[in-house]
N, C-alpha and C positions, 0 to 999 in steps of 0.2 A: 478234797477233789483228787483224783486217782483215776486209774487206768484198771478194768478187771478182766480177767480171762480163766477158762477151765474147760474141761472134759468129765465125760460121766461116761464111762463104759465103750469109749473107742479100743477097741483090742488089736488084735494081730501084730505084729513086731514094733507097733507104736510104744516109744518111750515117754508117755504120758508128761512126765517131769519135765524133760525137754522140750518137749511140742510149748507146753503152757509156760516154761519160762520164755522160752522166743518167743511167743506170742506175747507177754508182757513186755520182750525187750526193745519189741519195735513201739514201747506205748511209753517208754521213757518221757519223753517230755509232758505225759500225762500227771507222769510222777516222780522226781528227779531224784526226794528226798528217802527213797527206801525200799525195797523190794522185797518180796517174801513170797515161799513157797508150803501149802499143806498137801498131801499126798500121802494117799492111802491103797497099797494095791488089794486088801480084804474086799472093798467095796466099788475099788475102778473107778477113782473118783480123784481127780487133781482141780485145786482154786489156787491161781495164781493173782497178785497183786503190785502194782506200785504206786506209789504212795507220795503225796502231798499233804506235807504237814501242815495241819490248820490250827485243828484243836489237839490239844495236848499231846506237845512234840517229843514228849519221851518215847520209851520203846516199849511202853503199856498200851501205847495208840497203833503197835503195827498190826499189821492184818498178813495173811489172813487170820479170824478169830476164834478163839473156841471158845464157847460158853462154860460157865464156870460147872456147870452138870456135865460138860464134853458131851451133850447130846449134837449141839448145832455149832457149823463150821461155818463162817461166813467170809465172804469177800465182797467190799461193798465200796460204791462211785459215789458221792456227793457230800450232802450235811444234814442233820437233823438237827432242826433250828430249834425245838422244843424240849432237846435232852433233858434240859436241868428237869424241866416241873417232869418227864418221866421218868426221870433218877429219881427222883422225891419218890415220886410212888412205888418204883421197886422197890427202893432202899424200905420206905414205913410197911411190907412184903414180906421184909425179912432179907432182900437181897444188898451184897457187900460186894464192893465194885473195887478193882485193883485203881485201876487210873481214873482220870476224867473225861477221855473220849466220848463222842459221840457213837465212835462204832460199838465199844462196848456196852453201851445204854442199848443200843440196837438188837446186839447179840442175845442180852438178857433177856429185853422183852418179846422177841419171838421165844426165848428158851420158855418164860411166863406164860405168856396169852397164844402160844400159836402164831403159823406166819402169815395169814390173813389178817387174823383179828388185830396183830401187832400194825400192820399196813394202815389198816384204819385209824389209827392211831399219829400216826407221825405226821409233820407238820415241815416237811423239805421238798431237797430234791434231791433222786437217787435210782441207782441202776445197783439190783442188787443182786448175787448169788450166794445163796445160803443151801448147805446142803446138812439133811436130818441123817445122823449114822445110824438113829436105831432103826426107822423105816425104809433107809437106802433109797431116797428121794431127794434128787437136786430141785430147788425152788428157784424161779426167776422173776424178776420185779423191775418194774420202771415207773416212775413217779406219775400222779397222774398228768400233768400238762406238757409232760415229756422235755426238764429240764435236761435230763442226763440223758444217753444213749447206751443202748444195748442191741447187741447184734448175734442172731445165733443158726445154727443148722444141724440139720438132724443128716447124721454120719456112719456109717456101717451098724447099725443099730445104736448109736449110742449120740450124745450129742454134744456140741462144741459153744462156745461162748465166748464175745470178747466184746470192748467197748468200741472197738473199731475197725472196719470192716478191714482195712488193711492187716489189721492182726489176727484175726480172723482165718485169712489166704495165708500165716504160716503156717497151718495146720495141714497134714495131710488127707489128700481126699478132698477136700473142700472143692465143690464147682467152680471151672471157670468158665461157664459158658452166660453168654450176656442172654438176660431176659425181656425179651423184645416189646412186652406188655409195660416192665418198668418203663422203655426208656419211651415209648409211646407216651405215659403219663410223666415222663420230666421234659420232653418237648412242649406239653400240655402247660406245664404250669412252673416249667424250668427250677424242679427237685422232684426227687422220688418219694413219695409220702408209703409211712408202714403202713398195710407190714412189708409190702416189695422193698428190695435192694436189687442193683446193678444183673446180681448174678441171679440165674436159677437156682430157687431150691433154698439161697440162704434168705435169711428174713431179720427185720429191725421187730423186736420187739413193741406195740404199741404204746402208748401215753395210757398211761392208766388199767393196764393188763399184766397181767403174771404169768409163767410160764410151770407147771408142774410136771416132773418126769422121773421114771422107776424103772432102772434095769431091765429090760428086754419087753418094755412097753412103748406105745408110742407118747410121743408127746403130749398134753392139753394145755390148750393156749384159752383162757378165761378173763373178761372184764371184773376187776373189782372196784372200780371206779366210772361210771356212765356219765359223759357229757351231755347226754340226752335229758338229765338229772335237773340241769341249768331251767331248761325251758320251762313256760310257763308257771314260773315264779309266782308269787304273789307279792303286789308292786307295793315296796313304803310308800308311807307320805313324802314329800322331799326333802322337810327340813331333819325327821328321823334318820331318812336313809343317808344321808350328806354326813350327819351326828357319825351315823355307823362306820361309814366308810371311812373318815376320817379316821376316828380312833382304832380300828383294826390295821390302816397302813399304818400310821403312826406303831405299833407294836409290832409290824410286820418288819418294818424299817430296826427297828429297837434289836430283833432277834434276828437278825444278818449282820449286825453291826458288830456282830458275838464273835472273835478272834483270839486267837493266841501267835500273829502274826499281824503285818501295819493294814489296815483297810484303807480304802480311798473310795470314790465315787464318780462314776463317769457322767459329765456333763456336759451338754449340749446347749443348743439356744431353745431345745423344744419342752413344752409342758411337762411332758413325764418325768425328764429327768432333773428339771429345776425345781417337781413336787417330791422327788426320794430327796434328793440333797436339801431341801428346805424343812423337810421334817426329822431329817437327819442331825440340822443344828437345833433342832429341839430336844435331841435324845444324848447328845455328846458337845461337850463344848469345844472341840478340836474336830474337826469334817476338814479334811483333804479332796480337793474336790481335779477333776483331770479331763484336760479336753487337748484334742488334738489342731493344731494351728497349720495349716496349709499353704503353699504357697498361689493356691489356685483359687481362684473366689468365690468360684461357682459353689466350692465345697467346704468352702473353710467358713466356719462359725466360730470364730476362737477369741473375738474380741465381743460379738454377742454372748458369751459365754462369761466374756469374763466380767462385763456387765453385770449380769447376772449371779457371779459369787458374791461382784465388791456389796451389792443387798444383801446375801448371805453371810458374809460377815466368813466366810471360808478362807484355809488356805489354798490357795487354788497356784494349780501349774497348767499354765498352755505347754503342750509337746508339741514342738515345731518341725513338720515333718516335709519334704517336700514330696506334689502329687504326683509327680513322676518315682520317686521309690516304689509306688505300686509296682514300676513295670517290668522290677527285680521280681517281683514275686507271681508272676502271673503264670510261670510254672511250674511253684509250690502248690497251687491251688488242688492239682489233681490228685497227692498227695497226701495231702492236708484232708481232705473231706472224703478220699476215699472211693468217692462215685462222682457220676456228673454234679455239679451243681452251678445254677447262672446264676447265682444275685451276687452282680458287682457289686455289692460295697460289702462283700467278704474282703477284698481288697483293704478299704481303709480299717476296718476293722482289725485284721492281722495286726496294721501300725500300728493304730493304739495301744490294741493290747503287748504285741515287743517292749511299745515304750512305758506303758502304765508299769511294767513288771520290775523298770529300775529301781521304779519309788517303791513299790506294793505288792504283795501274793495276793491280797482279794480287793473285788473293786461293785460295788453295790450299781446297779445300769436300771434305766427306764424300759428295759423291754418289754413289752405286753402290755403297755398301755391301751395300743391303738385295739387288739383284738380285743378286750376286756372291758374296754371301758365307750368301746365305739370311733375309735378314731379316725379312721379310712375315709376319706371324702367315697368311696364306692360306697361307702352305705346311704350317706344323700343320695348319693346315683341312682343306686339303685329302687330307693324307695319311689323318686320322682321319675324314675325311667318306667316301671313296670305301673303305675298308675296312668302312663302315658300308653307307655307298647303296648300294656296289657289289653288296652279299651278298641286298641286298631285291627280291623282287619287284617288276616296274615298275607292277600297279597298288596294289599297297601305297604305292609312293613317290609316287603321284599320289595316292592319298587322304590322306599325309601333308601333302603341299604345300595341299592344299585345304585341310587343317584350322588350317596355319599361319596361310594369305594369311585366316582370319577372326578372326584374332587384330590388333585396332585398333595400329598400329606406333604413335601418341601415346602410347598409353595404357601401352605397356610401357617407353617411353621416362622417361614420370612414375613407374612402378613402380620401373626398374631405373636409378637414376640414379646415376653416378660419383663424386658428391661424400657420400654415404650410404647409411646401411644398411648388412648386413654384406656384408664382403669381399669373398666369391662371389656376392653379387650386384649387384655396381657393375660396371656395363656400359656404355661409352660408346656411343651412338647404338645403341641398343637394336631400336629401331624399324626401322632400317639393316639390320641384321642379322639381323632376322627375316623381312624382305624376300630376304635372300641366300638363311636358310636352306632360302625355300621354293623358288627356284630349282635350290637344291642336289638339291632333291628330284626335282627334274625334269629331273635329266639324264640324259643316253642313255649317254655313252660318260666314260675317262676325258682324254681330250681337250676332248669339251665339258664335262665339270665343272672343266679350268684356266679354260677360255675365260669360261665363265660366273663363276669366281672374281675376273675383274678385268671386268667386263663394268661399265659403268653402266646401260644398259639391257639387262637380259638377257633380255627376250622384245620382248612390243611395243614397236614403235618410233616415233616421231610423224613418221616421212615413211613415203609409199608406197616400201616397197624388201622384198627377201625377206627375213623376218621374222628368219629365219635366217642372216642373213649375217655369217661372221665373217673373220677376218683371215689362214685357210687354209682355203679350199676343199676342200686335199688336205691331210693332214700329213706335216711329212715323211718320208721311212720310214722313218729316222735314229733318229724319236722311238719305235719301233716296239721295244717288251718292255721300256724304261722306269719308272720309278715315277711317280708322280704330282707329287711333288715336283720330279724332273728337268725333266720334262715343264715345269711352273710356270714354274722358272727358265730353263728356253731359251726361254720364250715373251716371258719380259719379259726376258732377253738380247738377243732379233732383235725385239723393239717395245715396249715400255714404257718401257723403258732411251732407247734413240733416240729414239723418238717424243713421248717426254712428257715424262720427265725432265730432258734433256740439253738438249732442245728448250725447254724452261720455263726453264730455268738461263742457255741461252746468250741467246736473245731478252732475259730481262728483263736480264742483265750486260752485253750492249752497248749496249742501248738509253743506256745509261750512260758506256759505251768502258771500262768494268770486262774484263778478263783475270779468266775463273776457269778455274784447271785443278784436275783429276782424281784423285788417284794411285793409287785402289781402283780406275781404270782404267787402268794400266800394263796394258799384254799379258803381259808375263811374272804380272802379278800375280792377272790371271784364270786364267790356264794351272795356278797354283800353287793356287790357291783350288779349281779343279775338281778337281785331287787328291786332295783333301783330305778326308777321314772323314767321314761323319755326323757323330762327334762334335767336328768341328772347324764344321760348320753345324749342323746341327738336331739337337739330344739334351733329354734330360729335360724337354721343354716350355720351352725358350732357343734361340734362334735368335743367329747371329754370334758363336758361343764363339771363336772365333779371335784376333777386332775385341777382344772382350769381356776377353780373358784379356790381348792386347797393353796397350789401356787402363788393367786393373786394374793393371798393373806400374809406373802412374804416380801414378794416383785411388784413393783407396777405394773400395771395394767397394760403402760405403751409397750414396757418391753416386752412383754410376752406375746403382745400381738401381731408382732412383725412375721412377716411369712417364714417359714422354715422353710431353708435349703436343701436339705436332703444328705446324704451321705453317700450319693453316689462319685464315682470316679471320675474325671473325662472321657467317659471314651468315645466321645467322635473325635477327637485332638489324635488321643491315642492308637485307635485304630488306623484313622487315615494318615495318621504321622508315624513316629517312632517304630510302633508294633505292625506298623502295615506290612513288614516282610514276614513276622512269624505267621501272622494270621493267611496271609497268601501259603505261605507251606502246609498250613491244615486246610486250606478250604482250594486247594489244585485239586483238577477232578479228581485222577487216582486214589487222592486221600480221601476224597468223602466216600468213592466207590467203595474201597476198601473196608472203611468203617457200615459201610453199609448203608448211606445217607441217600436222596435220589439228588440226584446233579441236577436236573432240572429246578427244582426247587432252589436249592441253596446257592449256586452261581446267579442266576439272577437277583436273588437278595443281595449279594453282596457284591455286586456291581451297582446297584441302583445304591445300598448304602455310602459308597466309593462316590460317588456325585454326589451326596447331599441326601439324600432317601431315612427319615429317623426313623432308623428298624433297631435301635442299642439293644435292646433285651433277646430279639429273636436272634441277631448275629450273634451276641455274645453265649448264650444259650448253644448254638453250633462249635462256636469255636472250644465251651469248655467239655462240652462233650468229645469234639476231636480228639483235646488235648487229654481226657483223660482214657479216650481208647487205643490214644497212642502208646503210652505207660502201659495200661492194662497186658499190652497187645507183648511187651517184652517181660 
């Protein structure tokens, strides 16, 4: 895990060396344990790196690399979980390897097969730049479910790279002018999904695309990896596909376990991550397992948790953190991720990973269960929503929606509350949800009812942009005779997965120099999960029976059924308490005018929020965009 940066052919009195070491040296906590510069002015081409030692911590593992032919030069972000068995195969090649890196295995095999064919090949996650000297062609690579991040822009004819967008802006030249279309679409669904970033001009590399470019040519940005590829599978039987799944995580888990440093496991009260740590003590007799203990209840799962190890038979640490430490950090944030981004529980997340990194450099997490495997109560929603909207007249569903949006979202929030009253009707964030439901009513197609299912604002917007805009233009035709539910999960496969999740996970775990990997994103384990039945994702009103049934084979059944918490922060406490003066500093007209915000919009939000009004994601959403156009803005 590392931080990468470079240049190919920025000229005029740029000191190419310098630009790309200060752009690696704001990436330090990417990579604490090592630095390294290659730099060639025959070719105009500088790859800067730093460096987190995983696998083989000597100094045969530093980058950047050169292939033992010194045709290919690389600098490279992640892991290659499959080294060994493609050491085997260079090595019986003919090819002789100095160290035991993963990157060297990497370097070989594009030197071998070429740097596509090599891509195909690999079984991680990774943001790559590898540059060919004898064709004087920089390559750019991002994994395909977009564990790693890459960010790059095309500059005085020549082009710039880094893994973060802050490092990126040390470069000269680089845009700073904000792209009004991004931030229309991170109001939309509170983050900028690729290839937009914040600024014009620069761009994120997508999830499963490469980037190709040659001295005084432009750029080609190409898919080598199509998520469109997923759909329409051909479904196992259930007890096959269940068979399958199984044992591809169980070896997905096995090949992230692979260290030359302490691993551990993040642990929660929820399915996914009780199903890696319990396959995890199938593969190692010693699983470190880590969850964070809270002083807040709403958010602390740390004694369900730990439930859940003493079955496992783990060493397990509660890190006991309190939920107000968040409110140190909530002006790291703009920082930290570089561009807007509103998912509160980047907050607790930051903790954990600070505190995971006392015990551990890598930490094996449940993320990507829910888009993978079907987890999202939106996809019941949705499926039983659009079988409903679908069949009603449109202005029925408009005289619906109206009748909802006059129904006070406080006041059903006080009516239908989670912690009483009977059963059917404990509803968390009530008010949330009745806001959804009136949108639901108000959709046209079944495309814009996914769109609108994950949207945070799903009509008006609080900047001038088309009211409409979302994250396709055109869908693709891929998506075309579909279900609704499909539809769902390819959407948050090609953005929600990369864009928010992965994005949230990786920013706050290095901000730290934390290692977290995947295994519910192996590719073979996606490949196996889209086979797979309904009744291995969605049945009887259960979402992740696959995850669910592998777990139960370790936990009880009562415990895994208890509702999950969530991992978000306080923030109605927070806002209306403690932070309520910083959040007044960013949201005084001046300040929204300034950033550009309409006052209309955002002062009456956040006066009805100030009474009691559940708007957390759209306030929050405002406030970190302020707070990051504030920083931007000096």
């Amino acid at each position: 895990m590392c931080g990468i940066a470079g240049l190919l052919g920025v000229t005029g009195d740029t000191d190419r060396a310098a630009v790309v070491g200060g752009m690696c040296s704001v990436q330090t906590h990417r990579g604490p344990d090592d630095d390294g510069l290659w730099h060639d002015d025959a070719s105009h081409c500088t790859l800067g790196h730093r460096r987190l030692s995983i696998i083989d911590l000597s100094p045969t593992g530093s980058q950047p690399m050169v292939s033992a032919d010194e045709r290919w030069v690389v600098s490279f972000n992640g892991e290659i979980y499959d080294h060994r068995s493609l050491r085997s195969e260079l090595e019986a090649g003919g090819h002789r390897f100095r160290g035991t890196s993963d990157t060297e295995v990497l370097v070989e095999a594009i030197a071998a097969w070429g740097f596509e064919p090599a891509l195909s090949r690999l079984n991680g996650m990774f943001a790559i730049g590898a540059f060919d000297r004898r064709e004087r062609k920089l390559h750019l690579a991002r994994d395909p479910l977009g564990e790693k991040p890459l960010y790059w822009v095309d500059i005085d004819g020549g082009i710039a790279f880094a893994s973060e967008l802050g490092a990126l802006r040390r470069c000269p030249g680089v845009p700073n002018n904000i792209d009004q279309r991004s931030i229309a679409l991170y109001f939309r669904l509170g983050y900028i999904p690729a290839p937009f970033t914040a600024l014009t001009g620069v761009r994120k590399l997508a999830a499963g695309h490469r980037l190709e470019v040659r001295l005084g040519e432009p750029p080609a940005v190409t898919p080598y990896w199509d998520a469109t590829a997923l759909l329409g599978r051909q479904r196992l039987p259930e007890e096959e596909s269940f068979a399958e799944i199984e044992r591809l995580l169980t070896d997905s888990v096995r090949l992230r376990l692979d260290a030359d440093v302490p691993v551990g496991v993040f642990l929660s009260s929820g399915v996914d991550s009780t199903c890696i740590a319990a396959l995890a003590t199938q593969v190692t007799d010693r699983v470190r397992t880590f969850t964070v203990g809270f002083d807040e209840p709403s958010v602390d799962e740390s004694d369900h948790a730990a439930e859940i190890a003493r079955h496992l038979g783990t060493e397990h640490h509660t890190l006991s953190v309190s939920a107000d430490a968040g409110l140190d950090l909530v002006d790291l944030i703009a920082p930290t991720y570089g561009e807007p981004f509103a998912d509160p529980s980047a907050l607790p997340t930051m903790l954990l990973s600070s505190a995971a990194r006392e015990h551990v450099t890598v930490c094996l997490s449940g993320d990507g269960g829910d888009e993978v495997f079907g987890g999202y109560n939106r996809y019941l929603l949705g499926s039983a929503a659009w079988d409903r909207v679908g069949r009603m007249p449109a202005p029925l569903r408009r005289a619906g929606a109206a009748a909802v949006e006059r129904i006070d979202p406080a006041w059903a929030d006080r009516l239908l509350r989670p912690d009483r009253g009977p059963r059917a009707l404990r509803i968390r964030n009530a008010g949330d949800k009745l806001e959804r439901l009136a949108t639901l009513l108000r959709t046209k197609d079944e495309l814009d009812l996914a769109q609108r299912l994950v949207a945070v604002w799903p009509d008006r917007l609080p900047v001038e942009a088309d009211p409409h805009a979302t994250v396709f233009d055109h869908p693709p035709a891929a998506l075309a005779g579909h279900d609704v539910v499909e539809e769902l999960m390819y959407l948050d496969t090609v953005t929600t997965l990369p864009d928010q999740m992965l994005t949230k996970v990786d920013r706050a775990s290095m901000r730290s120099s934390l290692e977290v990997r995947v295994p519910l994103l192996d590719p073979r384990v996606v490949a196996a999960a889209w086979r797979a039945p309904d009744s291995q994702r969605l049945s009887d009103g259960q979402t992740k029976r696959a995850l669910r049934r592998i777990a139960a084979a370790h936990v009880p059944r009562e415990v895994l059924d208890r509702p999950k918490i969530g991992f978000d922060p306080p923030l109605g406490r927070w806002l209306r308490g403690p932070l309520r003066p910083w959040a007044e500093d960013l949201l005084a007209p001046a300040a929204i005018e300034r950033h550009g915000l309409d006052v209309d919009v955002v002062r009456p939000l956040w006066n009805r929020y100030l009474i009691g009004r559940p708007s957390d994601y759209r306030v929050w959403s405002v406030l970190m965009y302020q707070a990051w156009a504030e920083q931007a803005a000096t």
